[in-house]
FIDOMAR-437618 format. One record per residue (C-alpha): x, y, z; residue number from 1. Coordinates in Angstrom, 1 decimal, padded with zeros to 4 digits. Example, Ala and Ser with C-alpha at 12.3 -4.5 7.8 and 13.67 -1.06 7.14 Angstrom:
<kolkols>
{X=012.3&Y=-004.5&Z=007.8&num=1}
{X=013.7&Y=-001.1&Z=007.1&num=2}
</kolkols>
This chain:
<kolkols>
{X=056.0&Y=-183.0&Z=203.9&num=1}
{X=053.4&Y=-184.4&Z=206.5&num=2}
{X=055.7&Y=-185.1&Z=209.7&num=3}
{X=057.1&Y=-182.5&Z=211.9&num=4}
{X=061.1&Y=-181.9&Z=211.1&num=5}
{X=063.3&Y=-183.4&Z=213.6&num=6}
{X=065.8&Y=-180.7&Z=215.7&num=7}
{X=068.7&Y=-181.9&Z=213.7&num=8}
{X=066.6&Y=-180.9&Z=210.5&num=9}
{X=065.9&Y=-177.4&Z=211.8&num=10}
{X=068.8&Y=-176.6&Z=214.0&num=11}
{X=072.8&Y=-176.5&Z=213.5&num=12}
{X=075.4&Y=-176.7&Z=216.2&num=13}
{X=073.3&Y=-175.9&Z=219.1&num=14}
{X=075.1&Y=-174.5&Z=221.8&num=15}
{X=074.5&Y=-173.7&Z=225.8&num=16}
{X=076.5&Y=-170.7&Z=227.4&num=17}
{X=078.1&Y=-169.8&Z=229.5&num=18}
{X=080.8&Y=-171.5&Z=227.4&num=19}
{X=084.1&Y=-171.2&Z=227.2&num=20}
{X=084.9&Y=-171.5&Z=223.7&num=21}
{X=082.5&Y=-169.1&Z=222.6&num=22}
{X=083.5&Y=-167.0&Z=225.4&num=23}
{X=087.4&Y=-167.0&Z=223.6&num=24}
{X=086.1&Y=-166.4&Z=220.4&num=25}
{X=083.8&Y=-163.6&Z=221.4&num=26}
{X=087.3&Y=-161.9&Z=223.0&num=27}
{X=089.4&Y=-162.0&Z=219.9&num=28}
{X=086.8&Y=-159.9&Z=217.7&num=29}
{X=088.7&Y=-157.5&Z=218.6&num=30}
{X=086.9&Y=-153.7&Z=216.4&num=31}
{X=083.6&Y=-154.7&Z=217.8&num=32}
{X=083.6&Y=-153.2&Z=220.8&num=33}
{X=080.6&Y=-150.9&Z=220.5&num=34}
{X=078.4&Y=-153.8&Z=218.6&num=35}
{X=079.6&Y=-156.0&Z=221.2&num=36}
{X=078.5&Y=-153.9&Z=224.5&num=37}
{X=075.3&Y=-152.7&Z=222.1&num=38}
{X=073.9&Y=-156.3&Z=221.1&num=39}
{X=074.8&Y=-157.6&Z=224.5&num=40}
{X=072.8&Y=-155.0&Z=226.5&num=41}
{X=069.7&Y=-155.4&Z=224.0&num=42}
{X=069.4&Y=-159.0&Z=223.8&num=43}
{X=069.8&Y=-159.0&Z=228.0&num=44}
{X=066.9&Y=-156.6&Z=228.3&num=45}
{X=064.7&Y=-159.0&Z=225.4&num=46}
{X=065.9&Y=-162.1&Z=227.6&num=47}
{X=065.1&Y=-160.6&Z=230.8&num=48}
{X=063.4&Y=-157.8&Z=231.3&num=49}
{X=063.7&Y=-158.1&Z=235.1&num=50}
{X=066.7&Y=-156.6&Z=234.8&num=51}
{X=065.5&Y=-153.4&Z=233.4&num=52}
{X=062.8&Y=-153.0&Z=236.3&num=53}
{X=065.8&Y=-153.3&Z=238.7&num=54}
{X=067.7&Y=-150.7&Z=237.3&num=55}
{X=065.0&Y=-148.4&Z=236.8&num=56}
{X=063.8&Y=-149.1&Z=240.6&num=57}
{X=067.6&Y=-148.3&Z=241.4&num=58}
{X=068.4&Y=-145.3&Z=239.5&num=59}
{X=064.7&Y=-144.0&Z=238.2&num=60}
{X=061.9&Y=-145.2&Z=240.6&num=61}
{X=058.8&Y=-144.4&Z=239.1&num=62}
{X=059.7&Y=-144.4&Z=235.9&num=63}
{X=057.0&Y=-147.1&Z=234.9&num=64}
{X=056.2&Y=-145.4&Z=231.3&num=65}
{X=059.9&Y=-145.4&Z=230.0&num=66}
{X=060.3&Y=-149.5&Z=231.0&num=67}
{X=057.1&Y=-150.7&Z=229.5&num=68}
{X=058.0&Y=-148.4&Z=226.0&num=69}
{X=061.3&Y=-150.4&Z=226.0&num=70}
{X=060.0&Y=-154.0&Z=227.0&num=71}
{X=057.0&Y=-153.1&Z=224.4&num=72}
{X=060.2&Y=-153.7&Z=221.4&num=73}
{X=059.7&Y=-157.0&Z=219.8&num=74}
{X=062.5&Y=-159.6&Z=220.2&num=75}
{X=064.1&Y=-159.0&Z=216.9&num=76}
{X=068.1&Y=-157.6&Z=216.3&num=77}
{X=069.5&Y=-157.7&Z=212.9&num=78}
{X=073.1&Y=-157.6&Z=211.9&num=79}
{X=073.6&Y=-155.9&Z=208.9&num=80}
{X=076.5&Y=-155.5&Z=206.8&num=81}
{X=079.6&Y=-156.5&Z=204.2&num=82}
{X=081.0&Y=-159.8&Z=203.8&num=83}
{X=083.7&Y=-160.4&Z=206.6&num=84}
{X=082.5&Y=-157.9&Z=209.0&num=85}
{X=082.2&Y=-160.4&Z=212.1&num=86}
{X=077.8&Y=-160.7&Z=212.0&num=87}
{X=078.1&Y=-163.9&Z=212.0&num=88}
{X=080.9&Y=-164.8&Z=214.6&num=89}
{X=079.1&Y=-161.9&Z=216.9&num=90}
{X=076.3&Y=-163.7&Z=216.3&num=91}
{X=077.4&Y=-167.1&Z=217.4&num=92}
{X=078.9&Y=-165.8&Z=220.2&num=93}
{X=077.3&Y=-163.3&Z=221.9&num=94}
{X=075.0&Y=-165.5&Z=224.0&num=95}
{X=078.1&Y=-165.8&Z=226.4&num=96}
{X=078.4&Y=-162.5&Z=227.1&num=97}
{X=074.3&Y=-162.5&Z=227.6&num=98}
{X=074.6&Y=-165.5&Z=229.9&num=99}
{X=077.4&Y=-163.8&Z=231.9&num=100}
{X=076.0&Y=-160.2&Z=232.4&num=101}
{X=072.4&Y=-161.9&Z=233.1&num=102}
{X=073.4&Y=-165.0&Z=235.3&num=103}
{X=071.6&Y=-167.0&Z=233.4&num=104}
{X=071.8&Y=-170.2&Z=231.2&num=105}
{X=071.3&Y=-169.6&Z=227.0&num=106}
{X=070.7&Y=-171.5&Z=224.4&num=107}
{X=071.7&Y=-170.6&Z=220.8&num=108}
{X=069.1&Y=-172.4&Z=218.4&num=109}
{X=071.1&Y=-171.7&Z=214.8&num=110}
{X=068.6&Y=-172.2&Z=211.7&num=111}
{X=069.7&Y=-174.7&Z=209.6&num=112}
{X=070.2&Y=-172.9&Z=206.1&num=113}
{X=068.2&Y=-176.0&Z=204.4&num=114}
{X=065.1&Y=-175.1&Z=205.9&num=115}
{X=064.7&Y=-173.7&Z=202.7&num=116}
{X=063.7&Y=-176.8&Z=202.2&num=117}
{X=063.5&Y=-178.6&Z=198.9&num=118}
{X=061.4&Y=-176.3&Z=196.6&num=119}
{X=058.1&Y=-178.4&Z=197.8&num=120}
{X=054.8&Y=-176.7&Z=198.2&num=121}
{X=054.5&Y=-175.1&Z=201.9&num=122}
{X=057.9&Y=-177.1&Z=202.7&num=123}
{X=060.0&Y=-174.0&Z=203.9&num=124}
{X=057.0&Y=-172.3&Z=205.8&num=125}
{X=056.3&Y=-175.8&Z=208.0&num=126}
{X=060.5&Y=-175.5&Z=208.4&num=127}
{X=060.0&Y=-171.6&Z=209.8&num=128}
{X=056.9&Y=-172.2&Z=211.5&num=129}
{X=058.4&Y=-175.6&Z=213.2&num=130}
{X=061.4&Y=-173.4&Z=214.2&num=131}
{X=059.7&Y=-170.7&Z=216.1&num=132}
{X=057.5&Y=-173.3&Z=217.7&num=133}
{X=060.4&Y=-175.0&Z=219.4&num=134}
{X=061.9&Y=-171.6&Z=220.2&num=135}
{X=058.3&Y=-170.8&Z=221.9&num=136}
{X=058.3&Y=-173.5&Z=223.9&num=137}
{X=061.6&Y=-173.7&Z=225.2&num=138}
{X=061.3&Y=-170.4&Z=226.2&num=139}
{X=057.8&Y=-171.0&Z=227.6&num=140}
{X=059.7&Y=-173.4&Z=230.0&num=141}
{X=061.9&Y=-171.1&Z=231.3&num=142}
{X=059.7&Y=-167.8&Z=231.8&num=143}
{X=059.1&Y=-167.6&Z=235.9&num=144}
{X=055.9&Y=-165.1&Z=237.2&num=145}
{X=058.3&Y=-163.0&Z=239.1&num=146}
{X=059.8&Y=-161.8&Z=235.8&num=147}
{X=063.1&Y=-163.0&Z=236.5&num=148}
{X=064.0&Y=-165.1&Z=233.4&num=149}
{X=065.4&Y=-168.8&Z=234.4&num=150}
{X=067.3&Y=-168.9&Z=230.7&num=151}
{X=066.9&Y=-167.6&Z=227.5&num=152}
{X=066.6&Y=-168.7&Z=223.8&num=153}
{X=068.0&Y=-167.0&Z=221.1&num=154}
{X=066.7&Y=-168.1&Z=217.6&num=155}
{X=069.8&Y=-167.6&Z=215.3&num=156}
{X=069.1&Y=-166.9&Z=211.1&num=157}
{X=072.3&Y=-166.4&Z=209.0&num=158}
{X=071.6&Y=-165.1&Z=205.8&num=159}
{X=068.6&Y=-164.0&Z=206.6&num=160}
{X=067.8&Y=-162.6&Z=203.4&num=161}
{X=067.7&Y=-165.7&Z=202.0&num=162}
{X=064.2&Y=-166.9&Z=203.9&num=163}
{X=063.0&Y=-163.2&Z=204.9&num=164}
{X=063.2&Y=-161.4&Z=201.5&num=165}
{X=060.9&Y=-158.4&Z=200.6&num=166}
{X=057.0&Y=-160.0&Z=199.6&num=167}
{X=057.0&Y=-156.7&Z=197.7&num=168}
{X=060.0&Y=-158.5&Z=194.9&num=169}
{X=057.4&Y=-159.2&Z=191.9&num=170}
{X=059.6&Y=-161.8&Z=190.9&num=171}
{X=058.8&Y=-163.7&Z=194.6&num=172}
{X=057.0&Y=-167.1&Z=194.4&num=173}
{X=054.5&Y=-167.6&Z=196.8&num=174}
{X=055.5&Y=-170.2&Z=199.5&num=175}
{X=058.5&Y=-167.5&Z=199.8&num=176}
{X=055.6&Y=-165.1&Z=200.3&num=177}
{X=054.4&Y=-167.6&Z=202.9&num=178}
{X=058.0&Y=-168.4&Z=204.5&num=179}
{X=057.8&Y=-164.6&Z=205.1&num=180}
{X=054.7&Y=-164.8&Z=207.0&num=181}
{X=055.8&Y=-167.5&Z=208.9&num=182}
{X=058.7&Y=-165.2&Z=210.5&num=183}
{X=056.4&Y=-162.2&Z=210.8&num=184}
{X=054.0&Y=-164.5&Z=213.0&num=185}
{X=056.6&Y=-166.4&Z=214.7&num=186}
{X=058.4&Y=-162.8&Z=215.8&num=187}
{X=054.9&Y=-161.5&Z=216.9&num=188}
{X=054.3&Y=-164.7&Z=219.1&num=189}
{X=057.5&Y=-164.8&Z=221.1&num=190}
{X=056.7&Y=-160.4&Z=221.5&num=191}
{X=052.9&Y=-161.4&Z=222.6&num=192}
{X=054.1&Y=-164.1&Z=224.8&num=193}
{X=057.0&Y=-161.7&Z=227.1&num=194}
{X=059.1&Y=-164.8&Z=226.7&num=195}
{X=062.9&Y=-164.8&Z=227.8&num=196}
{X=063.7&Y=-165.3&Z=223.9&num=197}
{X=065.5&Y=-163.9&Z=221.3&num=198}
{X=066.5&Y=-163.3&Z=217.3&num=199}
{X=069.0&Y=-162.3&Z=215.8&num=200}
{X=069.1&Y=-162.1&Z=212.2&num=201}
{X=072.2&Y=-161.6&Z=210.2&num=202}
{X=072.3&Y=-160.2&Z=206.6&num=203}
{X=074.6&Y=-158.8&Z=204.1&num=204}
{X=071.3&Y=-157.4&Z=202.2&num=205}
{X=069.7&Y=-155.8&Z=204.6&num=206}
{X=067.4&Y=-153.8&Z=201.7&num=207}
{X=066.4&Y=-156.8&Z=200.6&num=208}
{X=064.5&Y=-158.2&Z=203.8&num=209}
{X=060.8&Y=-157.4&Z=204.5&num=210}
{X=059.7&Y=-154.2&Z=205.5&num=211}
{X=057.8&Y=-155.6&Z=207.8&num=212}
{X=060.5&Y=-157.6&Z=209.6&num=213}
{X=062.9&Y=-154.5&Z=209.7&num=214}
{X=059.6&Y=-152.8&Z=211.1&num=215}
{X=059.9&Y=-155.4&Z=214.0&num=216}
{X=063.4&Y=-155.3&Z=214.6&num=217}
{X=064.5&Y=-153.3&Z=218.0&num=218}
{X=068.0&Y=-152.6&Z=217.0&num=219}
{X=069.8&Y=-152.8&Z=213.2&num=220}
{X=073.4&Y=-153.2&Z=213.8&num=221}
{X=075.6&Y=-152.0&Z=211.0&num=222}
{X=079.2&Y=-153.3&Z=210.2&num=223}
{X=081.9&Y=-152.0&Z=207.8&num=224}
{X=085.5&Y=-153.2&Z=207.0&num=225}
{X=087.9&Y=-152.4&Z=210.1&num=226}
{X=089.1&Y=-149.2&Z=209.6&num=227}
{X=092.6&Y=-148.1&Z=210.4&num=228}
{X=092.2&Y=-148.2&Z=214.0&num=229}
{X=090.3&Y=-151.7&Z=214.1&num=230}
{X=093.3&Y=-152.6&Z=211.6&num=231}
{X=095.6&Y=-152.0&Z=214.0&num=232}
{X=094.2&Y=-153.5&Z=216.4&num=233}
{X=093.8&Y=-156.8&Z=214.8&num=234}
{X=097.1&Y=-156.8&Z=213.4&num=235}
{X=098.9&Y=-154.9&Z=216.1&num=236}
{X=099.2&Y=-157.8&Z=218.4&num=237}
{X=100.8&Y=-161.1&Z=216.6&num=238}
{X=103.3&Y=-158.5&Z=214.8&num=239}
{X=104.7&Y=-157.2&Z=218.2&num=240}
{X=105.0&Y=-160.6&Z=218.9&num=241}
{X=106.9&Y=-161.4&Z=215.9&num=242}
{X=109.7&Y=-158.7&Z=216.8&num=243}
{X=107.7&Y=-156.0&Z=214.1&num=244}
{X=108.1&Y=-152.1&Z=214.9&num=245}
{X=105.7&Y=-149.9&Z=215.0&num=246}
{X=106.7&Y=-148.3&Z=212.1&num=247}
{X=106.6&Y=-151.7&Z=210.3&num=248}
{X=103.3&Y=-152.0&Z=211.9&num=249}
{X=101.9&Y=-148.7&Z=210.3&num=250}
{X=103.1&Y=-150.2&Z=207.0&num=251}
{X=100.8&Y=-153.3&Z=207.3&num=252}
{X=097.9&Y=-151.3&Z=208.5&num=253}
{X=098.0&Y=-148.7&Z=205.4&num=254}
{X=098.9&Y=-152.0&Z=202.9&num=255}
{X=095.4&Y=-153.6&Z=204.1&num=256}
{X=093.1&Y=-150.6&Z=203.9&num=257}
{X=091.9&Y=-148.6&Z=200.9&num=258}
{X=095.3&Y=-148.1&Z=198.4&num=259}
{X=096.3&Y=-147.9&Z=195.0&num=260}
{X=092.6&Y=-147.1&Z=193.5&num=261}
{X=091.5&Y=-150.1&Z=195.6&num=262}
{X=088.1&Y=-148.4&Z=197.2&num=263}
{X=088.2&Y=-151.3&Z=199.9&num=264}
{X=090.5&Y=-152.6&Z=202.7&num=265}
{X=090.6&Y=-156.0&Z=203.6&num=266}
{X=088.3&Y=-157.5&Z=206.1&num=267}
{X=088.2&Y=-158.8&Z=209.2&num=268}
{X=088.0&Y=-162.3&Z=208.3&num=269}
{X=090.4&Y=-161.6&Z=205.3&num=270}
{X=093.3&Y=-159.8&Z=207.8&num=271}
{X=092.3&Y=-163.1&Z=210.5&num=272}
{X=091.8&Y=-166.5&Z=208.5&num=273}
{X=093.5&Y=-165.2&Z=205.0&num=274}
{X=096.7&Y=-162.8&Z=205.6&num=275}
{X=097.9&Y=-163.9&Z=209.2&num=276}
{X=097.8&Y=-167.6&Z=208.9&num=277}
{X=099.5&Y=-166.7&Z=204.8&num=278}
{X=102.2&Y=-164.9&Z=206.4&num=279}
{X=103.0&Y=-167.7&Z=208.5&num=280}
{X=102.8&Y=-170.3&Z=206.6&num=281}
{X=105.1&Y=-168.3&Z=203.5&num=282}
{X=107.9&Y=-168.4&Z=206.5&num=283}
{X=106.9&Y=-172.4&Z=207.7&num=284}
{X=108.9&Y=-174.6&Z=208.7&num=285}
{X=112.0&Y=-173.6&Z=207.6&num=286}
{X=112.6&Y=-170.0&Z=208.0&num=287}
{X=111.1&Y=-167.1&Z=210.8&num=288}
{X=109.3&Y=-164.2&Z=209.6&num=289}
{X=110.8&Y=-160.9&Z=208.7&num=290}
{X=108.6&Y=-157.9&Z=207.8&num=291}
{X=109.6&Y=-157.5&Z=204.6&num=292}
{X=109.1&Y=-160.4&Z=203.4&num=293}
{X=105.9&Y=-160.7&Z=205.6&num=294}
{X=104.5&Y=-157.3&Z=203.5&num=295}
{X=105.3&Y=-158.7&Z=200.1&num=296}
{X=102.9&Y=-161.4&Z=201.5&num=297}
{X=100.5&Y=-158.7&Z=202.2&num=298}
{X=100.7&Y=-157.6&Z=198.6&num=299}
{X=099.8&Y=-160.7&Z=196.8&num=300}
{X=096.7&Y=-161.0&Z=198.6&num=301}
{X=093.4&Y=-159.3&Z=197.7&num=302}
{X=090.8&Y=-158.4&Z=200.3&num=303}
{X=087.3&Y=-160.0&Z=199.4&num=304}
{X=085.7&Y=-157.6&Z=197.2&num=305}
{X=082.3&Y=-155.8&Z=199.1&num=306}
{X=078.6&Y=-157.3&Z=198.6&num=307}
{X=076.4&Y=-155.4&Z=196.2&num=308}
{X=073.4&Y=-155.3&Z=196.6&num=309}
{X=071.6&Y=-155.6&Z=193.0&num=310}
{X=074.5&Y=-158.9&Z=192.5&num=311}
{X=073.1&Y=-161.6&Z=191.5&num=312}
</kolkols>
């Protein structure tokens, strides 16, 4: 592979926020609250630091040490967690919420999961290496010498475990070996430069990635199945709106956690894209929805079982 990959090779969906979409979809992952507010705030002081000099001239004048200790973290959050868990919407999303609280434009570059490549010799580490290159120089474009960022970049890699796996696996080939080093230097370039630019990498084997790159990451965000609480909060809503009682409401929210030996509740994806839209369509067009006959619903459906780890 002698030419340089095209952005439709290395990039999926791009997308510029503010947007509005994104903005609706960031708003019904409803749970997340603390990962929301958490990955928000970290990837706004990664994008641009000039907002943590304000605040600190605000509330801590003189407080020169503490800033440069957190500007010093590289540009690197990963999402770890179970299947279902919302990484990957979060993910997708979040650059809104960035572009809103910083009053600036973002760009969400998502890696293309085939820049893998095709199994030829230094293939996937020209792919990685291409892809932080156009991250670095987008960003360069939009670092300003006051400090204020004019826009941000956020480099976006789903499964990440996939390109980013441990070089200590005795079983790993060597361009993987390579691949790997191509993220380490690509992470340390964008940290070296100060640029207004981002990554977030989202895993479900979070063991399994590189010491070296969990080394480098400023924040590792963990998500679980909702518990009952994030249940109810996801469910609580359309049932109301059905006519449901509270006490039939309780009923759904103990049906889709952890029951009958089952050491698992459902998650969110599972209570969003599998039981809602099964409940409705078990009543469409004919007939409305009742709760019982909503719950037996609920009990023909089983959660997506959790990742392990040592699966193959």
């Amino acid at each position: 592979m002698n030419s340089t990959p095209s952005l439709d090779e290395l990039f999926e969906n791009r997308i510029s926020y503010p947007d509005f979409e994104a903005q609706e979809r960031l708003g019904r992952l409803v749970g997340l609250d603390n990962q929301i507010s958490r990955l928000s705030k970290i990837l706004g002081l990664l994008i641009n630091s000039k907002g943590l000099e304000n605040w600190a001239n605000r509330h801590h004048a003189g407080a020169d040490q503490l800033v440069k200790m957190i500007l010093r973290r590289p540009p690197l959050v990963v999402l770890a967690g179970d299947v279902g868990s919302g990484k990957s919407e979060l993910a997708e999303t979040i650059g809104d919420a960035v572009a809103r609280q910083e009053d600036i434009e973002v760009s969400l570059l998502p890696l293309s999961l085939s820049t893998r490549g095709q199994g030829r010799v230094g293939e996937m580490t020209q792919l990685i290496s291409a892809a932080f290159e156009y991250t670095f120089e987008e960003a360069q474009k939009l670092r300003s010498v006051s400090g204020a960022a004019r826009g941000g970049v956020i480099l976006l890699v789903d499964e990440a475990d996939a390109l980013a796996q441990s070089r200590e696996a005795t079983q790993m080939h060597h361009e993987d070996r390579a691949g790997v080093n191509a993220f380490i230097r690509g992470i340390d370039r964008i940290a070296n430069g100060q640029l207004p630019a981002a990554v977030i990498m989202c895993t479900n084997r979070v063991n399994a990635l590189d010491p070296a790159i969990k080394r480098r990451a400023a924040d590792i965000l963990a998500f679980s199945r909702p518990n009952e609480a994030q249940r109810e909060a996801v469910l609580g809503s359309p049932l109301r709106q059905l006519g449901f009682k509270e006490d039939h409401i309780k009923h759904f929210v103990k049906a889709t956690g952890p029951v009958d030996g089952r050491q698992y509740g459902f998650t969110f994806s599972d209570l969003t894209q599998r039981l809602i839209p099964a409940i409705v369509l078990d009543a469409y067009p004919n007939q409305p929805i009742t709760p019982k006959r909503a719950y037996e619903v609920t009990q023909t459906i089983t959660p997506t079982p959790p990742f392990k780890e040592g699966a193959a």
